[in-house]
C-alpha positions as MATLAB code, in Angstrom:
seq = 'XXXXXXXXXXXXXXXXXXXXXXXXXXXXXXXXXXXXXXXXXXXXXXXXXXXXXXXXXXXXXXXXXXXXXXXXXXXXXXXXXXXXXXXXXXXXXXXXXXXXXXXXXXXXXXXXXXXXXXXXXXXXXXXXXXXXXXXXXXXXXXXXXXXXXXXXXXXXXXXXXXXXXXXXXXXXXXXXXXXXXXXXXXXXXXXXXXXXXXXXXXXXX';
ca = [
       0.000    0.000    0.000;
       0.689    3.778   -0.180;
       1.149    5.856    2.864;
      -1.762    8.791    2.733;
      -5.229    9.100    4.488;
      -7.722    6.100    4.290;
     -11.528    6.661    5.046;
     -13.657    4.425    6.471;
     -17.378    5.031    5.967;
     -20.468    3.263    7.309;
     -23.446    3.726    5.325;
     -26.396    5.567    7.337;
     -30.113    4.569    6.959;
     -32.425    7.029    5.706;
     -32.981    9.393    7.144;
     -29.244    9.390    8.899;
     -26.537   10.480    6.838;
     -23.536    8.403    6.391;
     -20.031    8.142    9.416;
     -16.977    8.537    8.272;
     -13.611    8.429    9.722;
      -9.826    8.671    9.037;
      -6.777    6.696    9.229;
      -3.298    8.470    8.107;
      -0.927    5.814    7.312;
       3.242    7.032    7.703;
       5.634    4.725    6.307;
       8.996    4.795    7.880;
      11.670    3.964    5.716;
      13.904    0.761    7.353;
      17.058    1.700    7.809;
      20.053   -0.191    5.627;
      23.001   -1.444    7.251;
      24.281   -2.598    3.481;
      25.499   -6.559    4.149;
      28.333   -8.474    5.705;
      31.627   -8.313    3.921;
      34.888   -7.908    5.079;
      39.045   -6.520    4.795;
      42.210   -8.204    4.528;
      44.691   -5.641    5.549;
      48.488   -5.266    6.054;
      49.680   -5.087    9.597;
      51.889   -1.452    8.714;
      49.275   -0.539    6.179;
      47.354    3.091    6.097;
      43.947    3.440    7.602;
      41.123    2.504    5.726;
      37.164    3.022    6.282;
      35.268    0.216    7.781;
      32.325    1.211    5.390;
      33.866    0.265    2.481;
      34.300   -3.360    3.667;
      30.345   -3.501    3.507;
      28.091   -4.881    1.059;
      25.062   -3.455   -1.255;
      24.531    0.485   -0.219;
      24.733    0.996    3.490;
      23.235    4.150    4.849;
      25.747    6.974    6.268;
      24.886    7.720    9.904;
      25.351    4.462   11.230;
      27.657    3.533   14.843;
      30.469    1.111   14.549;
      31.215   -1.598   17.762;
      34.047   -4.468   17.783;
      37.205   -4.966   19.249;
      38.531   -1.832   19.422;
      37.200    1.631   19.529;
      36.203    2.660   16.262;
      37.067    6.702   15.570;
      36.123    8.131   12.285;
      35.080    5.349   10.875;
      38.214    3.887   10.192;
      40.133    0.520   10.841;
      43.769    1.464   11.597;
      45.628   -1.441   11.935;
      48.834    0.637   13.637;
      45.754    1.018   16.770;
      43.308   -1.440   16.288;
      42.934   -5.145   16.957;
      41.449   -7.422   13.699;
      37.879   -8.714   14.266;
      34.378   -8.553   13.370;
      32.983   -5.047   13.669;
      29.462   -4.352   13.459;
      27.670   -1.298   11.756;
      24.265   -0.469   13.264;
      21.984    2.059   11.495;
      18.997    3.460   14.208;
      15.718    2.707   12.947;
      12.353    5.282   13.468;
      10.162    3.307   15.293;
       8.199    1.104   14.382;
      11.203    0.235   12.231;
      13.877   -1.861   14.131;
      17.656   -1.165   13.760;
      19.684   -2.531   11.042;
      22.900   -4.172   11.413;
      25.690   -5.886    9.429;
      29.194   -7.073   10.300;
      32.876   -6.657    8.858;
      35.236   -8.836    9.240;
      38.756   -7.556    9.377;
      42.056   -9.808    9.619;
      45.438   -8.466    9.232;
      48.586  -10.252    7.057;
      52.121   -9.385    8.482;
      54.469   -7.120    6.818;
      57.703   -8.218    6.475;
      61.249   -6.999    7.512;
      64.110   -8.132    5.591;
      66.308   -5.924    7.923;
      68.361   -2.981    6.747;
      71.377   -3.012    4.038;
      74.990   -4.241    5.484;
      78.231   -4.919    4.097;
      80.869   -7.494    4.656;
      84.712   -7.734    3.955;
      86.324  -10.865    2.907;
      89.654  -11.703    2.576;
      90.251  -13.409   -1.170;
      91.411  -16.512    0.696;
      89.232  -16.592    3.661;
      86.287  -19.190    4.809;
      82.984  -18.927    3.708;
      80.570  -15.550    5.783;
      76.951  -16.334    6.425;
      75.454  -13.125    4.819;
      72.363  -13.249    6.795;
      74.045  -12.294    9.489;
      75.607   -9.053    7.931;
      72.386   -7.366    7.589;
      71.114   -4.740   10.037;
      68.050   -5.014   11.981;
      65.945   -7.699   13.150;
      65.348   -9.503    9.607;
      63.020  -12.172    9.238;
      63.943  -15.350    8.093;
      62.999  -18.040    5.180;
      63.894  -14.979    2.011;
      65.939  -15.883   -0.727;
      69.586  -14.695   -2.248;
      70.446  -13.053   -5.467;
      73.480  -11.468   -6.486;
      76.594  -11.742   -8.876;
      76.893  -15.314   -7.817;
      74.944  -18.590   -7.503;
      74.231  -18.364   -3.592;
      74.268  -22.105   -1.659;
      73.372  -22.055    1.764;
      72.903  -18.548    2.335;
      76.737  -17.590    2.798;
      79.533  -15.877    0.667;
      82.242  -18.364   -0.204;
      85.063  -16.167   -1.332;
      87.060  -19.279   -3.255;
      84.064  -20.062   -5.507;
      82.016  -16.166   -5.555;
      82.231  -13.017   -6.796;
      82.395   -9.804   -4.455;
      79.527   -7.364   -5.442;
      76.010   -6.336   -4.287;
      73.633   -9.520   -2.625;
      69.974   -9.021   -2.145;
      68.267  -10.781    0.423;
      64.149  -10.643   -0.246;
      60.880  -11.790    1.320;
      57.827  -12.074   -0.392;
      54.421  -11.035    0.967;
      51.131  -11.719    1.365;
      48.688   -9.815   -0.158;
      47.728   -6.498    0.530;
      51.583   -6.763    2.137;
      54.430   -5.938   -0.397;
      57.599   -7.652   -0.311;
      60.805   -6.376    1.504;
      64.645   -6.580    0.637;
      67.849   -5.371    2.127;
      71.875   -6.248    0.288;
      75.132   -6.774    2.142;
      77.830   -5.600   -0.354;
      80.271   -7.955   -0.388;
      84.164   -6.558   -0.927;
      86.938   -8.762   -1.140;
      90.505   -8.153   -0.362;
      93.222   -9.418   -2.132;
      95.336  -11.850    0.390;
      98.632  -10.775    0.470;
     101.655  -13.175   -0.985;
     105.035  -13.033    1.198;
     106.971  -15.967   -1.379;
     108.228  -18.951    0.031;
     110.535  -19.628    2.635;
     114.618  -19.381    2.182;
     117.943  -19.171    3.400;
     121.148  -17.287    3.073;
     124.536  -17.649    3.589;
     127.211  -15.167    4.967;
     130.086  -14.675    2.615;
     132.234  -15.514    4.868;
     130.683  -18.744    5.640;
     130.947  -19.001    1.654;
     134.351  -19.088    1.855;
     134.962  -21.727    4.488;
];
């Protein structure tokens, strides 16, 4: 039906005229919460609105509740702890409120450490390079560099010096990270072989 005014009459007998009377009929529109969706986020991400995790076309105006206090609107994941948050839109009674959920989890970022640099001597043992770079890097990222890396260390006898590039992939919405030791070598230095000499004098014994 269509909200407006709705009479009612009751026919009268002759010679009564006829009753009437009025109903006006308001229609409230429900209120729309949109429907339950949800965000995937990156742990050192930027803030991001909570609304825009929602389904179909939620109403503005609404209150946000969950696991953390909810300013602005916005999930911030530097603040806030991952959850389900819940968006409830008042409703003008008779209407009931309307309510519908996000669901927010968080992937870590991660931290190949910062760049370092190691010196080698061109005869020396082989260097675990993960342990030149600065920081607190995580583990399980590969190697690249000049040379074919085994084990994760730089074997002066078999390698070339130059720039190696640790990285760690990501999962999505995280990006990857990467750090490099540069790797110098030194030449070893060469003294000859051992000898002997004799005094002249000895010579001429």
């Amino acid at each position: 039906m269509t909200a407006g005014v709705y009479t009612y009459t009751v026919n009268g007998v002759a010679p009564c005229a006829n009753a009437t009377a009025t109903v006006t009929v308001t229609e409230n529109a429900a209120p729309n919460a949109g429907t339950n969706g949800s965000l995937t986020l990156c742990s050192n991400g930027a803030a991001v609105g909570l609304i825009t995790g929602l389904g179909g076309v939620p109403a503005a105006g609404g209150a946000w509740s969950g696991p953390s206090p909810v300013v602005g609107g916005n999930y911030d994941p530097a603040t806030m702890t991952a959850g389900v948050y819940t968006y409830t839109v008042t409703g003008v009674a008779p209407c009931a409120n309307a309510s519908a959920t996000v669901t927010v989890a968080e992937t870590s970022s991660p931290d190949a450490g910062s760049n370092g640099s190691l010196t080698v001597c061109g005869d020396g043992t082989a260097t675990d390079l993960f342990a030149e770079l600065g920081g607190t890097p995580d583990a399980g990222g590969t190697w690249s560099g000049p040379s074919a890396i085994v084990g994760g260390s730089y074997d002066p006898a078999t390698m070339n010096p130059g720039v190696y590039t640790y990285t760690l992939n990501a999962t999505a919405p995280c990006v990857g990270a990467s750090a490099t030791v540069t790797v110098t070598e030194n030449v070893s230095t060469n003294a000859g072989a051992d000898g002997s000499s004799r005094s002249a004098t000895s010579a001429q014994r």
